[in-house]
C-alpha positions as CSV (number, residue, x, y, z in Angstrom):
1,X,0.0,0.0,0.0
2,X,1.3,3.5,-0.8
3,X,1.3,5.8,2.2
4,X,-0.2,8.6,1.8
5,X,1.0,12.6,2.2
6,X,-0.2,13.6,5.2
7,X,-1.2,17.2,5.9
8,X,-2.0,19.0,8.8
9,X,-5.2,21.5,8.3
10,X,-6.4,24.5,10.1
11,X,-8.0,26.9,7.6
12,X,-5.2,29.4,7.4
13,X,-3.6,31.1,5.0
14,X,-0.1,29.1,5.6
15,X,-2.1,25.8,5.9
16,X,-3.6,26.5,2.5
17,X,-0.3,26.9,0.9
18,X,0.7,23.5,2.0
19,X,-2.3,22.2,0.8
20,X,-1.1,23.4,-2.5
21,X,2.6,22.4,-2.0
22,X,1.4,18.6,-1.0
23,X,-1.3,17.8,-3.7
24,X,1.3,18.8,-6.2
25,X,3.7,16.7,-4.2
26,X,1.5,13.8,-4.1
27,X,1.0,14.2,-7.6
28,X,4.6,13.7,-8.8
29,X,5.2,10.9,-6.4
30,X,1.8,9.1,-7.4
31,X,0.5,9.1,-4.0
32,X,-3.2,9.7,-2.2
33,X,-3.3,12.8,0.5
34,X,-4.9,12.8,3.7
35,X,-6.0,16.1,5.5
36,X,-6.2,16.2,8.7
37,X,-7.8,18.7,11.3
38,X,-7.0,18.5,15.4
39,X,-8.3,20.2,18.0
40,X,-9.3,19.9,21.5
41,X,-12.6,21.3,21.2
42,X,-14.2,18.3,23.0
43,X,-12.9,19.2,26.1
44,X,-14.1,23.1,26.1
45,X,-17.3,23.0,24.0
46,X,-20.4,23.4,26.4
47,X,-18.1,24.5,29.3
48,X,-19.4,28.4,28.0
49,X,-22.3,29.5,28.6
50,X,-24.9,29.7,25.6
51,X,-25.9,33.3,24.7
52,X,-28.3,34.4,22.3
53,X,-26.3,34.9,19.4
54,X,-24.6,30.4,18.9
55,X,-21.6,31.1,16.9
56,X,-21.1,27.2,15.0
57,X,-19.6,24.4,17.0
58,X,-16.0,23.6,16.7
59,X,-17.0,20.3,15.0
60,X,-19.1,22.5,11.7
61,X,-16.0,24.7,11.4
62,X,-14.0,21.2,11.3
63,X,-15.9,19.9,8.7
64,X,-15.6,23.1,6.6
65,X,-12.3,24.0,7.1
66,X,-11.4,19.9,5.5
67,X,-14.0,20.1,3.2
68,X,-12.9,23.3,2.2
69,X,-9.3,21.8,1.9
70,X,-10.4,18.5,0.0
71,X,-12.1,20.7,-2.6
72,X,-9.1,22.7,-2.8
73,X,-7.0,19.5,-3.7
74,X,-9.2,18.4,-6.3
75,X,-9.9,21.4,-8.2
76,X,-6.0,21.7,-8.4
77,X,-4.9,18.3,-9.1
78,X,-7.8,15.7,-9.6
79,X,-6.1,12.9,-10.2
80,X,-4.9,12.9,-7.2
81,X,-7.1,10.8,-4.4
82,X,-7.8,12.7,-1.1
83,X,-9.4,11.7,2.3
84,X,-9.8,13.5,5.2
85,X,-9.8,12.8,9.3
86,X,-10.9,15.6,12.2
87,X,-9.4,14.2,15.3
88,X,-10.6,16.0,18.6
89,X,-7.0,16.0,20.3
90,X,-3.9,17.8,20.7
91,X,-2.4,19.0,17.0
92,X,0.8,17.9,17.8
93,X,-0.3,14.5,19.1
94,X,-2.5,13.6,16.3
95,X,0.4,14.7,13.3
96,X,2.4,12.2,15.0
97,X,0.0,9.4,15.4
98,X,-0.8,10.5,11.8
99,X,3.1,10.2,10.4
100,X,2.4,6.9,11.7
101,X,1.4,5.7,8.3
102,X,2.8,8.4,6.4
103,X,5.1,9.2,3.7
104,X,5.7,12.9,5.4
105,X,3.9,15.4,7.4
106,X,3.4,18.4,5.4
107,X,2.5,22.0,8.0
108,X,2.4,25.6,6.9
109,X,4.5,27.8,9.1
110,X,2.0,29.1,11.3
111,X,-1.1,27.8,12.7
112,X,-4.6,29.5,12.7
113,X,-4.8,32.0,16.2
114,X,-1.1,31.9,16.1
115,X,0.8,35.8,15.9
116,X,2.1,36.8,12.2
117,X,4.9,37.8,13.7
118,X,6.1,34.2,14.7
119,X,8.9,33.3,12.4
120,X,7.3,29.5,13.0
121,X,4.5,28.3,15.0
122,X,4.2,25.9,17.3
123,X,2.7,23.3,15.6
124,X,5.1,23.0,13.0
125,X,8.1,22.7,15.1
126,X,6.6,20.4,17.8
127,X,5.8,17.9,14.7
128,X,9.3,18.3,12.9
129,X,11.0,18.2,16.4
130,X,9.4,14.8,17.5
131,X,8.1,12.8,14.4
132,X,9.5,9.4,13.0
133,X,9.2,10.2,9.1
134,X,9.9,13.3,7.2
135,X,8.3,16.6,7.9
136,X,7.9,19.4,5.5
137,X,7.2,22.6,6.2
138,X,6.1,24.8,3.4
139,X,7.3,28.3,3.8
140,X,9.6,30.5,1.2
141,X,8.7,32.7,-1.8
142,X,7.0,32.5,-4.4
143,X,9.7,30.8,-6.8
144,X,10.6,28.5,-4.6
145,X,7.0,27.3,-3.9
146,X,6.2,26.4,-7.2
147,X,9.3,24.7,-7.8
148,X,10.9,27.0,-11.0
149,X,14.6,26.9,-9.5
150,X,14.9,23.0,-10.3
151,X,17.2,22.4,-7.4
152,X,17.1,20.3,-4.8
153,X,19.1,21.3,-1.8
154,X,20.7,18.8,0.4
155,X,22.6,20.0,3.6
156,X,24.6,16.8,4.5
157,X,25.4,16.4,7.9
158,X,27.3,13.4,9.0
159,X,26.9,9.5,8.4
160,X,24.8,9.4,12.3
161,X,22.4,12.0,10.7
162,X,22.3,12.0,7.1
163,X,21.6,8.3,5.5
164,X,17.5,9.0,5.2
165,X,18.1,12.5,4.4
166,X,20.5,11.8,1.2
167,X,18.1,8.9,0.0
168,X,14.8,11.2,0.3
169,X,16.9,14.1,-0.9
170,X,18.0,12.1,-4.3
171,X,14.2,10.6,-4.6
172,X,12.7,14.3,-4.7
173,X,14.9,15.1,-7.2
174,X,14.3,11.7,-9.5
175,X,10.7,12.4,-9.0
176,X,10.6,16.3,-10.2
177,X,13.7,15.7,-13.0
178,X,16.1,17.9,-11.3
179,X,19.2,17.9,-9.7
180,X,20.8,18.3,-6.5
181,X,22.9,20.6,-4.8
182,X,24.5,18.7,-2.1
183,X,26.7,21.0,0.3
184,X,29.0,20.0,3.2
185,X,30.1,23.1,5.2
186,X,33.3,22.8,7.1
187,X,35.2,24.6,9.4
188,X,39.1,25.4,9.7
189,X,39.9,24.1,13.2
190,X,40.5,27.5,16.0
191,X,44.2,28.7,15.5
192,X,46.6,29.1,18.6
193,X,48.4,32.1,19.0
194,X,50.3,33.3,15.9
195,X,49.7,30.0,14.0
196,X,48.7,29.2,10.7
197,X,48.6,26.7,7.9
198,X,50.6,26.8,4.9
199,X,51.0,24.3,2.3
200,X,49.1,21.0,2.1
201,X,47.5,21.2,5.9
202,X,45.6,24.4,4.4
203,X,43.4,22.3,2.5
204,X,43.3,19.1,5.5
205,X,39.8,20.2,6.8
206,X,38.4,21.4,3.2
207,X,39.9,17.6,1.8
208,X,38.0,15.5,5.0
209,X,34.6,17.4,4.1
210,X,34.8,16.3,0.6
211,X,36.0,12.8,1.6
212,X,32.4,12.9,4.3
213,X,30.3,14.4,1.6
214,X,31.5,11.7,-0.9
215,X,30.8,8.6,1.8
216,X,27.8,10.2,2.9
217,X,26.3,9.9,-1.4
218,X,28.3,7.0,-2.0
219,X,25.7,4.2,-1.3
220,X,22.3,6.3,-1.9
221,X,23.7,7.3,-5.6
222,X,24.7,4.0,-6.0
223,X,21.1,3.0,-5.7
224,X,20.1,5.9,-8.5
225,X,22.7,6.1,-11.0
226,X,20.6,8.4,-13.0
227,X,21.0,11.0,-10.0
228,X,22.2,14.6,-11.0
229,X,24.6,15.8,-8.0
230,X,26.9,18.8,-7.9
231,X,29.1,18.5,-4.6
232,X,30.1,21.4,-3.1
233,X,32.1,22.3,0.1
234,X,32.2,25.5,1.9
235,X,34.2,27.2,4.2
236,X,31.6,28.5,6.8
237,X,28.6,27.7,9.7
238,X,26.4,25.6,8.1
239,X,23.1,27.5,8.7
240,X,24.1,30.7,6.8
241,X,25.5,28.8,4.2
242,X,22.3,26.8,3.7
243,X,19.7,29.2,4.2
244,X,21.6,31.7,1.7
245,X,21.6,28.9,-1.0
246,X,17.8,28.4,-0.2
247,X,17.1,31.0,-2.6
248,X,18.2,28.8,-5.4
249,X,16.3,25.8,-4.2
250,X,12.5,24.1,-4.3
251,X,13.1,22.0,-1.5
252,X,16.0,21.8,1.2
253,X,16.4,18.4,2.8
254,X,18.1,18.3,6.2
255,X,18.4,14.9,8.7
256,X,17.9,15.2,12.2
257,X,19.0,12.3,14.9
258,X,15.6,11.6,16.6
259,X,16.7,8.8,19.8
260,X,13.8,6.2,20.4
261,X,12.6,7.0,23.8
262,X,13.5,11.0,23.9
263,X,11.3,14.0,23.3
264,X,13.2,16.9,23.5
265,X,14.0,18.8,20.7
266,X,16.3,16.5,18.2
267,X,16.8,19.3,15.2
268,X,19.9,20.7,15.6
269,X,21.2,24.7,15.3
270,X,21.0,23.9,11.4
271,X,17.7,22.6,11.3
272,X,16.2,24.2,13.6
273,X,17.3,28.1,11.8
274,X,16.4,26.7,8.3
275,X,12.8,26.5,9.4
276,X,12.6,29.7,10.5
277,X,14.5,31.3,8.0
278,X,14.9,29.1,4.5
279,X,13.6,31.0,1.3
280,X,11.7,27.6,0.0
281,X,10.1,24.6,1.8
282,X,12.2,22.4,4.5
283,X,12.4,18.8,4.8
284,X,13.2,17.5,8.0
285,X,13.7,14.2,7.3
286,X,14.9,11.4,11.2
287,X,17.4,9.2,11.3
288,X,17.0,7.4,13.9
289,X,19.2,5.7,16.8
């Protein structure tokens, strides 16, 4: 069975634009989408008092916010098939029971009720901080929305973070015939006192990130010969260097170490800044340990 894309509804404006971001994402990879609306209204509807004036139940505005979504969908892609689930419980909670038996989450940046001012809402974080398949958050310009740059963007960590990342990095690409940009920052070790490097130890730490970046594709390319990669290596922190090169990009693909049994955040300074500051969707995609 082909799991499907699973996004996370609310009726707002950012929730609509992943609604558009997934169904064309479904589309490419020939896979159904599920929308999906969470709330704890159980627990607070008929503790206020009725007035006069009934403003609809929680539960009507449910059912038209996914309705509304659905109908979205299939005006914009209607080959694709869509089904939809309103789950009275936490958001977070129910986007991770839902990535459950998921291909990837998909969340706008910000939730409904939540301040414009929020470079990321809650939601969105809580879900790509704690779930067990890829999360993508759709947020950028315009560009990169749509997907005219025909880049992929792959910020390779390290072989503890970055097996799943690589693999869903290179299947993105395969699926929207593009290529990938895969970049491994580096840094030149702190210098003591007056010393410097000349000669071949110049290059040492610029040489060992090519050597990771190349052991890090070396297997996942392996399984897609027809992959596209241009490897680069940069002097620099990793999360400037990836959110400038953003810009360029549809999609940037990121792993994060996710430990069985831990729920703390599991993102990483990179991640964690590309989804509040990358110019085009982020992927978020575990490795776990």
């Amino acid at each position: 069975m082909t799991l499907p894309l699973v996004v996370g509804v609310d009726g707002s404006d950012a929730s609509l634009l992943a609604v558009d971001w997934a169904v064309d994402e479904a589309a490419r990879g020939d896979r159904p989408l599920r929308l999906v609306y969470a709330s704890l209204w159980e627990r607070y509807e008929g503790a206020v008092p009725s007035t006069g004036r009934e403003r609809p139940s929680e539960r009507v505005l449910a059912e038209h916010i996914v309705a509304s979504a659905a109908e979205r969908a299939a005006l914009r892609r209607p080959d694709v098939p869509v089904t939809t689930g309103i789950v009275p419980a936490d958001p977070v909670d129910a986007l991770l029971h839902e990535g459950n038996n998921a291909f990837a989450l998909v969340t706008g940046e910000r939730g409904r009720g939540e301040l414009k001012g929020l470079l990321l809402g809650s939601v969105s974080l809580g879900v790509a901080a704690r779930a067990h398949c890829p999360v993508i958050v759709v947020r950028g310009d315009e560009t990169g929305l749509v997907g005219l740059h025909e880049q992929i963007l792959f910020g390779a960590g390290d072989l503890a973070t970055g097996v799943q990342a690589v693999r869903f990095a290179l299947r993105e690409a395969e699926e929207r015939g593009c290529a990938v940009d895969a970049v491994r920052a580096w840094r030149r070790p702190a210098l003591e006192g007056a010393a410097v490097f000349t000669g071949d130890a110049a290059h040492e730490p610029d040489e060992r990130a090519a050597a990771q970046l190349g052991e890090l594709l070396g297997e996942a390319m392996a399984e897609r010969p027809g992959a596209r990669v241009r490897r680069t290596t940069v002097e620099g922190p990793a999360r400037r260097i990836l959110v400038d090169r953003s810009a360029d990009a549809d999609l940037v693909v990121v792993g994060a170490r996710h430990r069985h049994g831990h729920f703390g955040l599991q993102l990483g300074r990179v991640g964690h800044t590309l989804l509040h500051h990358a110019h085009c969707p982020v992927a978020i995609v575990p490795q776990m340990t």
